[in-house]
N, C-alpha and C positions, 0 to 999 in steps of 0.2 A: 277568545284568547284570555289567558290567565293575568290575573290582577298585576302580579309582581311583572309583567311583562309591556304593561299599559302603563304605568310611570314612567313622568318624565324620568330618565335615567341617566345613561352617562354618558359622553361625547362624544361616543362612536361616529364615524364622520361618512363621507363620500367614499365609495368602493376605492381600493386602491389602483394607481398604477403599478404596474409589475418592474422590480427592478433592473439592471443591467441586463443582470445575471438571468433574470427570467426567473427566480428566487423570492418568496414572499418580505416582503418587510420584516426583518427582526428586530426595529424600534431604538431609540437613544434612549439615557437619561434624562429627565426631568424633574424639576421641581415644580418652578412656575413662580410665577408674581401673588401678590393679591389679588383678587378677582370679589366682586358681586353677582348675589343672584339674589332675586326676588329680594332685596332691600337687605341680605344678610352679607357680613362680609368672609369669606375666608382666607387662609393665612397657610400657604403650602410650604413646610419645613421638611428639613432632616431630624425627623423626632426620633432615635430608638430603643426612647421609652416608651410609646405609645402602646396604653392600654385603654380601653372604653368598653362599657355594653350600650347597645338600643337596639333598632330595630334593625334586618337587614330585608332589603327585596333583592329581586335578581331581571336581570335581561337575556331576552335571546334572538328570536326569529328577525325582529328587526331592524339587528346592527349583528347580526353574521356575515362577516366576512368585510364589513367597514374598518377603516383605520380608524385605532384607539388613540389617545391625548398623545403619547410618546409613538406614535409612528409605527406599532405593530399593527397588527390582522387580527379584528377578532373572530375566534373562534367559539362558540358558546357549547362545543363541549367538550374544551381546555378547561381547566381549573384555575379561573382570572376572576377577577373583582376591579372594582371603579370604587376609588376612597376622592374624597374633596380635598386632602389634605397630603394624603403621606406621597413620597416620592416614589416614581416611578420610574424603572421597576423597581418594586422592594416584596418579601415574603409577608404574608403575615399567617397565623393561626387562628382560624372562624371555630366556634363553640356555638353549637344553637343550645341554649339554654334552657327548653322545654326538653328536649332528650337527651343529651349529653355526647350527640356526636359531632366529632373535629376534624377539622383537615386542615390540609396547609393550599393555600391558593395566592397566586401571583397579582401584585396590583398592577397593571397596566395601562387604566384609565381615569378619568376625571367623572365623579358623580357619588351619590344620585343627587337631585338637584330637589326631589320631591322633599318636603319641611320632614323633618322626624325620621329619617335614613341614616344611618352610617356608613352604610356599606351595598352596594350591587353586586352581587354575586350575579357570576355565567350560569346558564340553563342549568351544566351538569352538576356544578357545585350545589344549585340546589335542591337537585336529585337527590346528591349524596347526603345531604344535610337534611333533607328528611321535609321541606318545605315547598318545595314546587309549585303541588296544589292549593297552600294556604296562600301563596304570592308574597308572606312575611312571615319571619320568626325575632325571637325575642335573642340575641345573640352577645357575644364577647370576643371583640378582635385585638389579637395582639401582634404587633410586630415582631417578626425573629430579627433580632438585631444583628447577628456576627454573620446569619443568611445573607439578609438584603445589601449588608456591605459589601459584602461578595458579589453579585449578581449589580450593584449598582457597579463595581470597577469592571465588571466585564462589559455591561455595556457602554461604560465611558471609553474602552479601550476597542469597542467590538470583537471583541475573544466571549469564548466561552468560558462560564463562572467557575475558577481551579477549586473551590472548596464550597460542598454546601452539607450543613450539620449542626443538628441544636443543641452548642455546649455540648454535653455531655449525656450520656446513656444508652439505654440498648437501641438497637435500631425496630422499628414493628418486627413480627412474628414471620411475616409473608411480604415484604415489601414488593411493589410489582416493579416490571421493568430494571431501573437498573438504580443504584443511590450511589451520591457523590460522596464521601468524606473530607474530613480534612485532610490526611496522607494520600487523600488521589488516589485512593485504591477503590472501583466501581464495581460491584457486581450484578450482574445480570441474574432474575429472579421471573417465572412466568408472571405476567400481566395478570390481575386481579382485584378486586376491590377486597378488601380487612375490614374486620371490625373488630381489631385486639386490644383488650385494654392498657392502652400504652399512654399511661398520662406522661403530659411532658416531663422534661424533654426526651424527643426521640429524633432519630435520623430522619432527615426529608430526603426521599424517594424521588425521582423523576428520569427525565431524560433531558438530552439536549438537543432540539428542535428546530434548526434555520437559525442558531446562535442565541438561540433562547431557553433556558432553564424552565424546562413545563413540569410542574408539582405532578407527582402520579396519586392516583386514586386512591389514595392509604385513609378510610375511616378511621380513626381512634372511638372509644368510649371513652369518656371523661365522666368523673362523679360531676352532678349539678344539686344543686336545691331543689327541694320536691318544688315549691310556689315562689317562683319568681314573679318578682312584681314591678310594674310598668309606673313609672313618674315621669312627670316634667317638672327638669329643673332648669330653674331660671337663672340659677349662679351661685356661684361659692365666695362669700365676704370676708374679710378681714375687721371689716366698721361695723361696728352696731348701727349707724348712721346709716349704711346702706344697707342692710337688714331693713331694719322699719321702713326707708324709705320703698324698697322693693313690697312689702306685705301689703305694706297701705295701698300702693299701685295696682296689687292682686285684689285685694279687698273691693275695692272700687269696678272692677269687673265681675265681682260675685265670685271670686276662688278663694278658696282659704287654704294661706301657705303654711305647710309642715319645715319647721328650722330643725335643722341635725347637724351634729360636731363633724368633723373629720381633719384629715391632718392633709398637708400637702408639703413634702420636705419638710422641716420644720417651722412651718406657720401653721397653728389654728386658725378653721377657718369655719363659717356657719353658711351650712347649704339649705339653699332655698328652696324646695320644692311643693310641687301639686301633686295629692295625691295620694295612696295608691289608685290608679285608675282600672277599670275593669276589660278593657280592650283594647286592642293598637287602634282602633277607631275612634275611642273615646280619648285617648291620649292625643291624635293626632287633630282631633278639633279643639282641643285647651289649648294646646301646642299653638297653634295658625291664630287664635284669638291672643294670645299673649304675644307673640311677633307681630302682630298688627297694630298692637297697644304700644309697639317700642320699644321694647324690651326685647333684643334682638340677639342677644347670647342662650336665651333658653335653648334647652332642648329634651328628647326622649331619653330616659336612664334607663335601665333594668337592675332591680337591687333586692 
């Protein structure tokens, strides 16, 4: 069994019971509390700003056909992910950042739990994305905002989501199946995987499935950086006091931290990182050694 499928992953659960209706699970909204794992904390919001790169793996044979964190069925080869954080359900848009192919894939679980993940993609998403057999790629997920609002009031209402479409632009080339709009005008298109170069934004494609909005298979090319490169960072300061204090902390383990500017809204702020590292291997053992030492905000970048 492949790598990406041997991690701990995401909280796929006990087979379901079948409902009423004899109808699978179409799932609620969720957030969720604060939660711990392995000594880190995290913090489930309505973020829809959320933009990050690290690493992604993916799940499948395992938790096929288990209930997900929100009460659906998974399916691993739907277009779903397991994020730690963002709410579910919400869209977002995965970029592997070694090829520059994109899709849009549904969160509907809690994970991965393994240190230096962001994100668990389903078997087929990471077919599509071009990683299966590496078990990880170097990636960038963003939330569709005006989407996930949509698809969160339809399952707070249990209705199906009246509007899905990102901001503005053409729609892909070849959309399969059928895409939502905002005017609620759906057209039907043969089933197919794309690979047009449709940087965002574009229309999200799908169907609706047992009251659930399932992303269709639409690759994008996106331009990427030829050499993307792999850090851990340990955190973004405001103090020069916790600068030094964090290096000196590094130094004392044998790492030596790289300090860079960036901005966050308007505060300057000075990011801490290790690195560039040569591999998601080599990343993910600094990574494990700096959370052990305490320092329990770090994590994997791609920059």
């Amino acid at each position: 069994m492949l790598a990406g499928a041997l991690t701990l992953a995401a909280c796929a659960s006990a087979p379901p019971a079948p409902s009423s209706s004899g109808l699978p699970r179409s799932g609620v909204y969720k957030v969720g509390k604060p939660y711990q794992v392995n000594g880190v904390w995290y913090y489930p919001a309505e973020d829809y700003s959320y933009s990050e790169t690290g690493i992604a793996s993916w799940y499948g044979p395992g938790f096929h056909q288990k209930v997900t964190a929100n009460g659906e069925v998974y399916d691993q080869n739907e277009l779903t992910a397991a994020h730690k954080t963002l709410p579910m359900p919400s869209l977002v848009r995965v970029t592997n950042l070694d090829n520059g192919r994109s899709l849009v894939v549904r969160i509907n679980d809690r994970g991965p739990y393994a240190n230096g993940r962001i994100i668990d993609m389903s078997r087929r998403g990471a077919q599509l994305l071009g990683f299966e057999g590496n078990g990880t790629a170097k990636v960038r997920v963003q939330i569709l905002a005006e989407e996930s609002r949509a698809v969160a009031a339809a399952a707070r209402q249990g209705t199906p989501a009246p509007m899905l479409a990102e901001l503005d632009g053409p729609p892909p080339k070849a959309a399969p199946r059928s895409s939502v709009e905002v005017n609620g005008a759906a057209r039907a298109t043969p089933a197919a995987v794309t690979r047009a170069p449709v940087p965002p934004p574009t229309t999200v494609a799908g169907d609706m499935v047992d009251g659930r909005f399932v992303p269709a298979p639409v690759v994008a090319e996106l331009p990427v950086k030829p050499y993307e490169q792999i850090y851990v960072q340990v955190g973004a300061f405001g103090s020069p006091d916790n600068v030094t204090r964090v290096r000196a902390r590094l130094a004392s383990l044998g790492q030596q931290a790289q300090v860079t500017q960036t901005v966050a809204g308007r505060q300057r702020l000075q990011r801490v990182r290790v690195g560039p590292l040569a591999s998601v291997d080599s990343a993910d053992a600094v990574l494990n050694q700096i959370l052990q030492a305490g320092l329990t905000d770090a994590k994997i970048v791609v920059d």
